[in-house]
N, C-alpha and C positions, 0 to 999 in steps of 0.2 A: 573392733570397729571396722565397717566396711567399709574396702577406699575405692575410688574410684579414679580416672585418668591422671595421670601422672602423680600415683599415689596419694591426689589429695581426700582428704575425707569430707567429702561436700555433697556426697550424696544428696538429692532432693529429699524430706522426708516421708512425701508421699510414696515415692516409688521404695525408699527403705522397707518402711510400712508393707508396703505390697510383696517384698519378696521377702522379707520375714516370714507375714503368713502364707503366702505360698510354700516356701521350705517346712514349713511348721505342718502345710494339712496335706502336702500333694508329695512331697519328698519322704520314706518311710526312713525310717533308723539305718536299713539294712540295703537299702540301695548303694550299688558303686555302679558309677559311670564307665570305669576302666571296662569293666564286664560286660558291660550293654554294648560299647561301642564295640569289642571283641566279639560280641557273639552276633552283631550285625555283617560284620568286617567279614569272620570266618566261616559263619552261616552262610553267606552269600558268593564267597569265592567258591565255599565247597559244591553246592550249584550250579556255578559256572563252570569249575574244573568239571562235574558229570558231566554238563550237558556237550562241553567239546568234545569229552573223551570219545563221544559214540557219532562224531563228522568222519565221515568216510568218502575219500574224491570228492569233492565238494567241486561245483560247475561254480560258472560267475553269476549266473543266477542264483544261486544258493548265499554267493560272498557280498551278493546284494542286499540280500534281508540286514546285513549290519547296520548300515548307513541309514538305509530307509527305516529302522525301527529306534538309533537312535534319535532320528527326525521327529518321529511323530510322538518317543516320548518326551521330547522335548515341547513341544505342542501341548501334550496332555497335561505337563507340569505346569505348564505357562496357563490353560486354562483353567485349572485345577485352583492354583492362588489364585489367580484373578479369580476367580469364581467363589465356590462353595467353602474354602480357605479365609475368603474376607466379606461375604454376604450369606446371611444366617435362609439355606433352602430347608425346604422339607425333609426330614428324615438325615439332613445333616449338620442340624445344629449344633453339636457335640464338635465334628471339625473347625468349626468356626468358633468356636468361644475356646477352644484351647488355644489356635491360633489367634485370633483375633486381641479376644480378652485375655489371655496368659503370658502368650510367646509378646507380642507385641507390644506389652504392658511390662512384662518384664528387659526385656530390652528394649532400651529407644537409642536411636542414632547416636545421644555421649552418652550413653552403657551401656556397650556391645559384648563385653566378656564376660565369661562366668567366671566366678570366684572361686570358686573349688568343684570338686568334679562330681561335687551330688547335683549342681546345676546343669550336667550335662542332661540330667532327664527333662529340661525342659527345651532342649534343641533337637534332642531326639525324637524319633517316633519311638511310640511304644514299640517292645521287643515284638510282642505278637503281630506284630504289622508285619514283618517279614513271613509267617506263613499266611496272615491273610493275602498280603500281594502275591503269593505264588501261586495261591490256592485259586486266587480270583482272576489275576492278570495273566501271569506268566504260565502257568500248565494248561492253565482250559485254552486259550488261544495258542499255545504250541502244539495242544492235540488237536485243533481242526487243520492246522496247517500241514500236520502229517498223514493227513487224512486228505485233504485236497492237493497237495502239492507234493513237497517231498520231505521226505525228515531229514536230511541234511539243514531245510529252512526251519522246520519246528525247534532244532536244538539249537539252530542259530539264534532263533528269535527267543527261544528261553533264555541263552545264557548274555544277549544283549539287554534284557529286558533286566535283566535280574542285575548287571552291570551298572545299568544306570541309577535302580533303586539305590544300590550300595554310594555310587559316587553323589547322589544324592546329600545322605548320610552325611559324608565325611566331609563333603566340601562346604555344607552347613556348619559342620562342628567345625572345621576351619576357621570360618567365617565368626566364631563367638570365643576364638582364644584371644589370649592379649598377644600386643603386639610384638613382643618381645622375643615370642616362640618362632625357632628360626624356619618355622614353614609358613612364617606369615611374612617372612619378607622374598619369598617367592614372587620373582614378577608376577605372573598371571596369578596365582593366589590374592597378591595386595589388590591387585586390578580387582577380582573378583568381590573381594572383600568389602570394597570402597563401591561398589556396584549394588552390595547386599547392605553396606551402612546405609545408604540414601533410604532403598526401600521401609526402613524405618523410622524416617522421618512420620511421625504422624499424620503430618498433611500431607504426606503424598504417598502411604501405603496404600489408595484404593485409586491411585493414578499410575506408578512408576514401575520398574524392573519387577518387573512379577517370576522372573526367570530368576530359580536359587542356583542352578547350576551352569548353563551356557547359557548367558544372552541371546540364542539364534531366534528365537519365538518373539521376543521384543524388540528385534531390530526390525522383521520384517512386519510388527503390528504396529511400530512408531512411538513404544510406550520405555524409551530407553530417555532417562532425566537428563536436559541437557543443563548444567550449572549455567547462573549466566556469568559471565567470565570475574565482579569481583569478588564472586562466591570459592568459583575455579583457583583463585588465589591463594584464598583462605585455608584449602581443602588440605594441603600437606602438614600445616601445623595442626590442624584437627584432629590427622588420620596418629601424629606424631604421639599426641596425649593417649593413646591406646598400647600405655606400656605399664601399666599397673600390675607387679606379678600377683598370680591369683595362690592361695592357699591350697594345696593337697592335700585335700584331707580323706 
């Protein structure tokens, strides 16, 4: 039986329902999580490790591109959810109904963790999402900058780009352990966490925290939920019932 917050088994039966047959037609026999989250993990540092390896003197215009490209992926994330992530566009309907109809459906704000780690394919991106991002974001935009600018900035801007996809990743999966796991009692993790439970609130996944990773895009667009204070009360015993251990299987 599956339990949920502070090990009780009261699961809704609608949402039981729901991630039964999910796990049943979208989870194969032979997926493991450990592996995916590994080979996004090590995939993505070894990337990062090339693309530093070949900065040679680098000016402060070059140690510029950091900051300014994790700004703007931060921007792109933020418009990414709010966008084509929670409203079904042309040609990206497929993003939107995993995220909208799956991820969203399978977790709501009291069932935020996965139970065992074949659930982690549904927080994940697909594996092959790390060479379409690289293929599409991260290389073709670090070749015209080596080509306009300098390559000092092109492998800057590869290996920040590729950084944030990964921390993308992982502060997601974070964000869907129980509570228990002692990376979740990280300040800025809980912080984060309790930032990424709201956005699952139903009623306010197409208003709030669209930012899965830094808030910086939702403070400056105004779309950060403010509780109103006897919600803000409640908030630490709610976040407390997210200690259910989850099974490894």
């Amino acid at each position: 039986m599956e339990t949920g917050q502070s090990g009780r088994a009261d699961l809704p039966a609608s949402l039981r329902d729901f991630r039964t047959e999910y796990r049943a037609r979208v989870i194969g026999p032979w997926y493991n999580g450990f592996v995916h989250l590994a080979f996004v993990v090590l995939g993505s540092s070894a990337v990062i490790g090339a693309a530093l390896s070949f900065v040679r003197n680098p000016t402060w215009l070059d140690w510029l591109c950091l900051p300014v490209t994790f700004v703007l992926a931060n921007l792109v994330e933020y418009l990414g959810h709010r966008g084509p992530m929670h409203h079904c566009f042309r040609w990206m309907g497929l993003m939107f109904h995993r995220h909208t109809h799956e991820h969203h459906q399978f977790f709501t704000d009291q069932w935020m963790t996965c139970r065992s780690q074949k659930d982690f394919k549904i927080v994940l991106f697909p594996a092959v999402m790390l060479f379409f991002y690289l293929g599409v974001v991260a290389f073709p935009i670090g070749v015209l900058l080596y080509l306009v600018h300098t390559r000092n900035t092109a492998y800057f801007y590869v290996a920040m780009a590729t950084f944030y996809f990964m921390s993308y990743e992982v502060l997601h999966f974070c964000y869907h352990l129980d509570d228990d796991v002692w990376i979740s009692h990280l300040p800025v993790i809980r912080a984060l966490r309790r930032h990424h439970r709201i956005h699952h609130r139903l009623n306010l996944m197409l208003k709030y925290n669209f930012n899965i990773t830094w808030p910086i895009s939702d403070f400056f667009f105004g779309t950060i939920y403010r509780a109103p204070q006897a919600e803000s009360a409640r908030e630490p015993a709610a976040i407390a019932q997210e200690s259910a251990p989850a099974a490894q299987t």
